[in-house]
PyMOL commands that place a pseudoatom at each C-alpha (Angstrom):
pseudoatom trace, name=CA, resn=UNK, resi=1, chain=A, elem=C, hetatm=0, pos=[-38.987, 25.377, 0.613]
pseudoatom trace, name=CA, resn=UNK, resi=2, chain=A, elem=C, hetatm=0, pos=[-36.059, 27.805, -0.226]
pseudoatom trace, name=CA, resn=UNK, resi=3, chain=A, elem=C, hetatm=0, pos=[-34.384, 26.752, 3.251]
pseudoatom trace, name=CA, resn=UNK, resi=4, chain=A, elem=C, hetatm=0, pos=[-34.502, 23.431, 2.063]
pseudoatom trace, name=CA, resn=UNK, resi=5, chain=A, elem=C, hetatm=0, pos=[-32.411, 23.918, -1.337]
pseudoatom trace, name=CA, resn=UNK, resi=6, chain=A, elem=C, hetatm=0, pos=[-29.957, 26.343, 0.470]
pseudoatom trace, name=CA, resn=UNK, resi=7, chain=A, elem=C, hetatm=0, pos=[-28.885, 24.154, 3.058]
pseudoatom trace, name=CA, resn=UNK, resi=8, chain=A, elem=C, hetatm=0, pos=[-28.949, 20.894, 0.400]
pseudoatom trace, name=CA, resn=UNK, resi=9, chain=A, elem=C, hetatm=0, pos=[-26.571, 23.069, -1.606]
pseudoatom trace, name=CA, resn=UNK, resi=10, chain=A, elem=C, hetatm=0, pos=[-24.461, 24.100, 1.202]
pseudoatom trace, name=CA, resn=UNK, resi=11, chain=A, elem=C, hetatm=0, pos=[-24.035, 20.701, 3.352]
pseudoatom trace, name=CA, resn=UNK, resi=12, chain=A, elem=C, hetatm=0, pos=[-24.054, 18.286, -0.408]
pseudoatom trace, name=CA, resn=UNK, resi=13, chain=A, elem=C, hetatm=0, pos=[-20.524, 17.523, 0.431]
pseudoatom trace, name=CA, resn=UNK, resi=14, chain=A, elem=C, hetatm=0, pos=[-20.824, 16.649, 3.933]
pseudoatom trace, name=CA, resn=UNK, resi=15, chain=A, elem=C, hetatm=0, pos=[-23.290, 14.183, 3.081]
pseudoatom trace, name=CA, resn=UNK, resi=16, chain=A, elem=C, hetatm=0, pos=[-21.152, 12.465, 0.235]
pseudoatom trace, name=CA, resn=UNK, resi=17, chain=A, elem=C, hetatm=0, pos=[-18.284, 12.400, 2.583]
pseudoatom trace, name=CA, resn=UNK, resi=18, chain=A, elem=C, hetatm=0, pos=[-20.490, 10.407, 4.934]
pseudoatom trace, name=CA, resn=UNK, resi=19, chain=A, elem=C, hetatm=0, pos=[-22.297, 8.141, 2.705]
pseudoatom trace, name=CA, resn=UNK, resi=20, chain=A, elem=C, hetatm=0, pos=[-18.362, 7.018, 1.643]
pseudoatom trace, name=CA, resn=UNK, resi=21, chain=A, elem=C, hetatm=0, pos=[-17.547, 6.971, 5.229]
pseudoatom trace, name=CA, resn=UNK, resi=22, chain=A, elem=C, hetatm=0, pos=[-20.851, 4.995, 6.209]
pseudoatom trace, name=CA, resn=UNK, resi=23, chain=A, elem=C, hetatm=0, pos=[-19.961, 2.358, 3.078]
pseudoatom trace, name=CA, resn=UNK, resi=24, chain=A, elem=C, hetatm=0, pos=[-16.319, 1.924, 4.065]
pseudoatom trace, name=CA, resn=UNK, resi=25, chain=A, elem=C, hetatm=0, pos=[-16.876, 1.252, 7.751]
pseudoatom trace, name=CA, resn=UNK, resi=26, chain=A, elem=C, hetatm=0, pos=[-19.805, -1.182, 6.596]
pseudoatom trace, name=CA, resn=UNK, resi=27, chain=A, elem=C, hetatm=0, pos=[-17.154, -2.967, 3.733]
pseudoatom trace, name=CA, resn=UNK, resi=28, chain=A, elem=C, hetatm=0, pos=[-14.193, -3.391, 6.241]
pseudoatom trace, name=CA, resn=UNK, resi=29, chain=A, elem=C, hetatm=0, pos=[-16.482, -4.981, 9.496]
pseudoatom trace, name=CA, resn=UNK, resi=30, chain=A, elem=C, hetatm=0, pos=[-17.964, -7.371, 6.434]
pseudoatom trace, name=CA, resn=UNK, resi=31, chain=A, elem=C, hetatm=0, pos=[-14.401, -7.946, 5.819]
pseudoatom trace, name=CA, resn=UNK, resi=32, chain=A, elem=C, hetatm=0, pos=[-13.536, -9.219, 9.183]
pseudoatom trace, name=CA, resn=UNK, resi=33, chain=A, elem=C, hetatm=0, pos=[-16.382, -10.363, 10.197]
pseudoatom trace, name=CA, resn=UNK, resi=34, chain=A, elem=C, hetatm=0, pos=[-16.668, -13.177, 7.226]
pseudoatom trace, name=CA, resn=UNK, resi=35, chain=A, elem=C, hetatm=0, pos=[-15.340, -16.573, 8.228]
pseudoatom trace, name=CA, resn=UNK, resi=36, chain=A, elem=C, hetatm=0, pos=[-11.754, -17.846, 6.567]
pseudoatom trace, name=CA, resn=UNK, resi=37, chain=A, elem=C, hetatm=0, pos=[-10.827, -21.325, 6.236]
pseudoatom trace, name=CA, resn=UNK, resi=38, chain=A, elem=C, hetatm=0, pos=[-8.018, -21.479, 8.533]
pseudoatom trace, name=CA, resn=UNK, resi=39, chain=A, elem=C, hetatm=0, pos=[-8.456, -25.298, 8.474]
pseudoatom trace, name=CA, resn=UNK, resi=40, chain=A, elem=C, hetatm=0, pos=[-6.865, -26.328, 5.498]
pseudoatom trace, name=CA, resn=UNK, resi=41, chain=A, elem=C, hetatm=0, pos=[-2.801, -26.988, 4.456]
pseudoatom trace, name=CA, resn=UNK, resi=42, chain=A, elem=C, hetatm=0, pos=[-1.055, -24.224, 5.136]
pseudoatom trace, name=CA, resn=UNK, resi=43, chain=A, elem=C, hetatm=0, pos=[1.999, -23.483, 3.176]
pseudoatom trace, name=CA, resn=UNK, resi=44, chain=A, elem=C, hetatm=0, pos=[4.952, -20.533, 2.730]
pseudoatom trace, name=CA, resn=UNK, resi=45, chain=A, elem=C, hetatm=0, pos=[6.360, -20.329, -0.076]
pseudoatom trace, name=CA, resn=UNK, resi=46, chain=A, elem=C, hetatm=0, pos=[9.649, -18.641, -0.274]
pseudoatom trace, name=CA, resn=UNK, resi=47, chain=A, elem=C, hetatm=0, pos=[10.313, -16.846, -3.619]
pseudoatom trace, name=CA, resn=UNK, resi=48, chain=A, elem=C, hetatm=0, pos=[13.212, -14.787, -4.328]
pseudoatom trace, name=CA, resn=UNK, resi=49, chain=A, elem=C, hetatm=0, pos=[13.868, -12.062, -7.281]
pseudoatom trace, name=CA, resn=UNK, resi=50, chain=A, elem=C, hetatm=0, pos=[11.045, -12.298, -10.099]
pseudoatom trace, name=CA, resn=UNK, resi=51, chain=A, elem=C, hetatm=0, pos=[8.655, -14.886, -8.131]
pseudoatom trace, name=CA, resn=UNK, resi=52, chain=A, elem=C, hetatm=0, pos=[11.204, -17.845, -8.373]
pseudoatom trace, name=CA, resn=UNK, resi=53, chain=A, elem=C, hetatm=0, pos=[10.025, -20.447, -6.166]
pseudoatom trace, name=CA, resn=UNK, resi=54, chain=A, elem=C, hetatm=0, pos=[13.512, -21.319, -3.915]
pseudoatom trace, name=CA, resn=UNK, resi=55, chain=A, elem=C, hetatm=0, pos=[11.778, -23.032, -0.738]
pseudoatom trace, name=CA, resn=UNK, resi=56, chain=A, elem=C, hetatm=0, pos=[8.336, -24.254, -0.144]
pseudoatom trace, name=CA, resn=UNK, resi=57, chain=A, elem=C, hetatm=0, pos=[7.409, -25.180, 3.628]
pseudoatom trace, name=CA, resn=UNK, resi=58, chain=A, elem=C, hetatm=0, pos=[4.719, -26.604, 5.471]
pseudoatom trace, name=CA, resn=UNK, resi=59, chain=A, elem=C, hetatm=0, pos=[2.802, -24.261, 8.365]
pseudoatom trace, name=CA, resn=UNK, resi=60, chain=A, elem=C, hetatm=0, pos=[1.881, -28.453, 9.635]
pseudoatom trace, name=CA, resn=UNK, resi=61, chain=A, elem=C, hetatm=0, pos=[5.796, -29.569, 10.545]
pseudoatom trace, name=CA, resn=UNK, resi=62, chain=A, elem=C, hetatm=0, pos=[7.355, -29.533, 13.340]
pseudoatom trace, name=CA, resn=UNK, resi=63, chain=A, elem=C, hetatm=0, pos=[9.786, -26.010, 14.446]
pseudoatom trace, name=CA, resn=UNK, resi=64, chain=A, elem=C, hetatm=0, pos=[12.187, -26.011, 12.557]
pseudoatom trace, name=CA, resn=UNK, resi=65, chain=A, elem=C, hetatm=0, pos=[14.788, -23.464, 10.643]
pseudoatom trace, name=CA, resn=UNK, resi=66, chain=A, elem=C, hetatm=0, pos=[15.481, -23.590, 6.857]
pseudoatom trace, name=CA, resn=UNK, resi=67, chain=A, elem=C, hetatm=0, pos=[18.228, -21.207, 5.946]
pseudoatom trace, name=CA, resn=UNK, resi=68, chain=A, elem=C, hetatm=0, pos=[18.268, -20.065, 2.777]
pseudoatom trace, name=CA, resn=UNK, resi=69, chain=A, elem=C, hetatm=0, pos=[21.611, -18.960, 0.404]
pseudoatom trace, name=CA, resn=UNK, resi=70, chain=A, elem=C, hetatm=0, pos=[21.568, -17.861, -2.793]
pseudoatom trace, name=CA, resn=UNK, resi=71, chain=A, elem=C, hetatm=0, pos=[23.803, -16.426, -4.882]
pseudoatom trace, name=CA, resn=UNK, resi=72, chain=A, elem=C, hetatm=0, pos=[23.121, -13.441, -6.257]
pseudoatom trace, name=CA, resn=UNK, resi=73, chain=A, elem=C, hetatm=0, pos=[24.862, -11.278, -9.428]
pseudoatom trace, name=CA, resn=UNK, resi=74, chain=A, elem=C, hetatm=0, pos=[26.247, -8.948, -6.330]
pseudoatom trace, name=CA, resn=UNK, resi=75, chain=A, elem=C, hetatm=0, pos=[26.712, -10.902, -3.174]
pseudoatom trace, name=CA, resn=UNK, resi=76, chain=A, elem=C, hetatm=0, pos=[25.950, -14.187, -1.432]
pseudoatom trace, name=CA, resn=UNK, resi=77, chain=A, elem=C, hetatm=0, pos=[21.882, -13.733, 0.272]
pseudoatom trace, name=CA, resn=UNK, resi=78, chain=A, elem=C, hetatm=0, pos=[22.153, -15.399, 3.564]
pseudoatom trace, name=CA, resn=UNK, resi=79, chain=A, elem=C, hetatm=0, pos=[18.992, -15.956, 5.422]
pseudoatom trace, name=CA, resn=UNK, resi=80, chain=A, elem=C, hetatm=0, pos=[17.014, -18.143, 8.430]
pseudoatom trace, name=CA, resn=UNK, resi=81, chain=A, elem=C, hetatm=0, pos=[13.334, -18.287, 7.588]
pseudoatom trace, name=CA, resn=UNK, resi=82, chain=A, elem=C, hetatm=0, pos=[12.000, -20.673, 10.648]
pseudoatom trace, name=CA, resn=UNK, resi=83, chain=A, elem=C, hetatm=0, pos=[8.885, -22.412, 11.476]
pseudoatom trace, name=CA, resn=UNK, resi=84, chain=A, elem=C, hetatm=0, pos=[7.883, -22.064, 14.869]
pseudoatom trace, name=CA, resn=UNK, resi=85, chain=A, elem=C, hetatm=0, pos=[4.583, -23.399, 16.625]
pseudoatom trace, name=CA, resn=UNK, resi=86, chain=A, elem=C, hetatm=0, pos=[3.220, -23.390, 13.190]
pseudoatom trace, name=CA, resn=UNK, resi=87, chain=A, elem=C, hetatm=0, pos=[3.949, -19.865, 12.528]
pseudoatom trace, name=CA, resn=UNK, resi=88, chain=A, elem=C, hetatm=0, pos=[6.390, -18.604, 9.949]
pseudoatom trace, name=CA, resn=UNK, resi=89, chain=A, elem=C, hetatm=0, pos=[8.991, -15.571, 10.277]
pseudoatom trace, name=CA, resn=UNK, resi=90, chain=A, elem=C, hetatm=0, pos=[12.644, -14.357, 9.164]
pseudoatom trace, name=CA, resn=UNK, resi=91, chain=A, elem=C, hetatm=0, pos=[14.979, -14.770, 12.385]
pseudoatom trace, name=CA, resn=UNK, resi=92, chain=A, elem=C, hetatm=0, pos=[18.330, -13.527, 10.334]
pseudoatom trace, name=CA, resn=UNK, resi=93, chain=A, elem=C, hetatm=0, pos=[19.346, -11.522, 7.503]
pseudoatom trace, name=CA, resn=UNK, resi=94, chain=A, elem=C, hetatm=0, pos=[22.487, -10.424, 6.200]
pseudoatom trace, name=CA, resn=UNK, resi=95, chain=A, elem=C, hetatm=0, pos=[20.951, -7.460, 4.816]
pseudoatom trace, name=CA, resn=UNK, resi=96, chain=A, elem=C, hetatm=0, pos=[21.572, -4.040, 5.885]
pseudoatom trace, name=CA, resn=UNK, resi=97, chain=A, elem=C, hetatm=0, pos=[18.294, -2.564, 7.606]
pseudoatom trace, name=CA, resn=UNK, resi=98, chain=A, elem=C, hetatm=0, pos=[17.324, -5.716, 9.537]
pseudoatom trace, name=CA, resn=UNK, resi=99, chain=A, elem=C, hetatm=0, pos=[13.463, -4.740, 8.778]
pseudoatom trace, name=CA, resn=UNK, resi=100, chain=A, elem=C, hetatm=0, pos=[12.798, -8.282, 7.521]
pseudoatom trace, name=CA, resn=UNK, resi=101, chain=A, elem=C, hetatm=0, pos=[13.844, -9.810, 10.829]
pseudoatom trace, name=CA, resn=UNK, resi=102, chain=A, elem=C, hetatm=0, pos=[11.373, -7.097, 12.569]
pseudoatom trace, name=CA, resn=UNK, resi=103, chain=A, elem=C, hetatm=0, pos=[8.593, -8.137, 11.081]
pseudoatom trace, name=CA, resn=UNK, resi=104, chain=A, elem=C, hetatm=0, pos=[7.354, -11.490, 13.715]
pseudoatom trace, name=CA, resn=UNK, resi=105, chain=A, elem=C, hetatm=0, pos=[6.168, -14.323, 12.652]
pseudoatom trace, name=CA, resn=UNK, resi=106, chain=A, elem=C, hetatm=0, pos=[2.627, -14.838, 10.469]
pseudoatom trace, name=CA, resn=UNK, resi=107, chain=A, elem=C, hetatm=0, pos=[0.582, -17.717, 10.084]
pseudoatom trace, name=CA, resn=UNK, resi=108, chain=A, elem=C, hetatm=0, pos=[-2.723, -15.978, 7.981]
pseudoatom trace, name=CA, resn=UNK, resi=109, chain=A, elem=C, hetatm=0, pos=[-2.933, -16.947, 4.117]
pseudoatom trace, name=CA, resn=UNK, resi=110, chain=A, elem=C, hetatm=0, pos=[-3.248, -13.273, 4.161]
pseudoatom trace, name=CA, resn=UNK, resi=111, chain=A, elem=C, hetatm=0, pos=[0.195, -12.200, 5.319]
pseudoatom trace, name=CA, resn=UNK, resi=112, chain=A, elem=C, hetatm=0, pos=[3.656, -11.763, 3.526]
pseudoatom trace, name=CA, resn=UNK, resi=113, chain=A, elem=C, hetatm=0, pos=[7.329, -11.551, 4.758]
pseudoatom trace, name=CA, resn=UNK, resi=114, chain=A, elem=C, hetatm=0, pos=[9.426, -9.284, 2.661]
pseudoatom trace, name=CA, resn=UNK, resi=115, chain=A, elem=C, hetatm=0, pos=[12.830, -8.555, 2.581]
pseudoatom trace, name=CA, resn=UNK, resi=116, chain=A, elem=C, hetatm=0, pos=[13.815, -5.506, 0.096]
pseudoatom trace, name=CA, resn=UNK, resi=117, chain=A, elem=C, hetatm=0, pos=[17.323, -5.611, -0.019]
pseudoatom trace, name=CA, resn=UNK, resi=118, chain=A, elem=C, hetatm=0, pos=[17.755, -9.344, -0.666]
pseudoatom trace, name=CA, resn=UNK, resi=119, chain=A, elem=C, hetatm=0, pos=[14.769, -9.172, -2.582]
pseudoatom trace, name=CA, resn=UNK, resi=120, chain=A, elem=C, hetatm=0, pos=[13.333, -11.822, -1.230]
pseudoatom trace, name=CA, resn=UNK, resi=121, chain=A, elem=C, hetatm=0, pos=[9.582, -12.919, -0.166]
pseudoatom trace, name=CA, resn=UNK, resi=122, chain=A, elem=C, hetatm=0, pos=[7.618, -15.199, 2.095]
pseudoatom trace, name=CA, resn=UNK, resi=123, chain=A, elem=C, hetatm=0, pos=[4.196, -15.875, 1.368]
pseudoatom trace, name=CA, resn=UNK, resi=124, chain=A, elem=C, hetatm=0, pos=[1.727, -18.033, 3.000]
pseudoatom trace, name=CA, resn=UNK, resi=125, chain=A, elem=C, hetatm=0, pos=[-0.843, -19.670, 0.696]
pseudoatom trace, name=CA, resn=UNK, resi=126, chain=A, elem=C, hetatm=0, pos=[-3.627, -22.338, 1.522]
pseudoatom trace, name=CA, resn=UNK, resi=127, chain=A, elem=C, hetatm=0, pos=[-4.556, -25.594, -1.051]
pseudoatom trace, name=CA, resn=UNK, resi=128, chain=A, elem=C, hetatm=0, pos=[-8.189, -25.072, 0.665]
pseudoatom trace, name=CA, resn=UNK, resi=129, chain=A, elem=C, hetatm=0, pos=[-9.825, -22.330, -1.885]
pseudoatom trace, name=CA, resn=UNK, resi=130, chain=A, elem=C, hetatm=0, pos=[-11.374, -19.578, 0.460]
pseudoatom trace, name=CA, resn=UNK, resi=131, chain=A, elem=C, hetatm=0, pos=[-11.936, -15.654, -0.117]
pseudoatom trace, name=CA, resn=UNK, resi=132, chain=A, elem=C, hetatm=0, pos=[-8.444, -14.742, 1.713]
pseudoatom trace, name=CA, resn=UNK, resi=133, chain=A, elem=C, hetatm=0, pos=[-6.170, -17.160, -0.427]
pseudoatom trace, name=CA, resn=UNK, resi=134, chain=A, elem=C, hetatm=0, pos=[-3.927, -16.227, -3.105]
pseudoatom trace, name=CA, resn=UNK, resi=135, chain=A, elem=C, hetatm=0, pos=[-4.192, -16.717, -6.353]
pseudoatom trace, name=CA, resn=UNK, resi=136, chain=A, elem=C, hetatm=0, pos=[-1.333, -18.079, -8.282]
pseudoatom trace, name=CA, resn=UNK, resi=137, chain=A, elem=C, hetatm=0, pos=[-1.260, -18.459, -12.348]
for i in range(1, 137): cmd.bond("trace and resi %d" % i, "trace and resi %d" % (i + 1))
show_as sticks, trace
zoom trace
């Protein structure tokens, strides 16, 4: 009986750290493994500074590029968001790093284009409610 509370004592941690473990594996294959409702309108909205709406395009068109200018207290933003086989990505930039540009094309109501130095953002949202979609207020 004293072997049993000696090694309870000693190994407590090890057992936390693999109940977590065990419950984080089981929460992220839940994660992916629950269906999304790809099926609905897609859409990307592109919002620039403090979530100010400047473009709003449909995943559904046909390829196509919408460049995007604003002008901001500093400089003129010049960009090329374009739609392509209903997939959504930044092509050009005219800011400095070029990470933006880098960062493909997405088409999941989960995924987000950013651009830091124009401060500018691409997200796609869906008008079918599901688990994955964003919620705007």
């Amino acid at each position: 009986m004293m072997k049993f509370k000696e090694f309870f004592k000693k190994h407590l941690g090890d057992g936390i750290l693999a109940l977590a473990l065990v419950a984080l594996s089981a929460s992220l294959l839940a994660y992916y493994l629950l269906p999304r409702n790809d099926s609905g309108d897609k859409y990307a909205n592109v919002y620039h500074r403090n979530d100010i709406l400047y473009e709003k395009i449909s995943l559904k068109g046909e390829d196509e590029k919408f460049p995007i200018d604003i002008e901001n207290d500093k400089e003129h933003i010049h960009m090329v968001v374009e739609l392509k086989n209903h997939k959504i990505g930044i092509t050009y930039s005219n800011c400095s790093n070029q990470y933006c540009v880098h960062q493909g094309f997405i088409d999941s109501t989960m995924q987000t284009l950013i651009c830091a130095p124009n401060e500018v953002r691409v997200t796609i949202y869906s008008l079918t409610p599901s688990h994955d979609s964003e919620i705007e207020i």
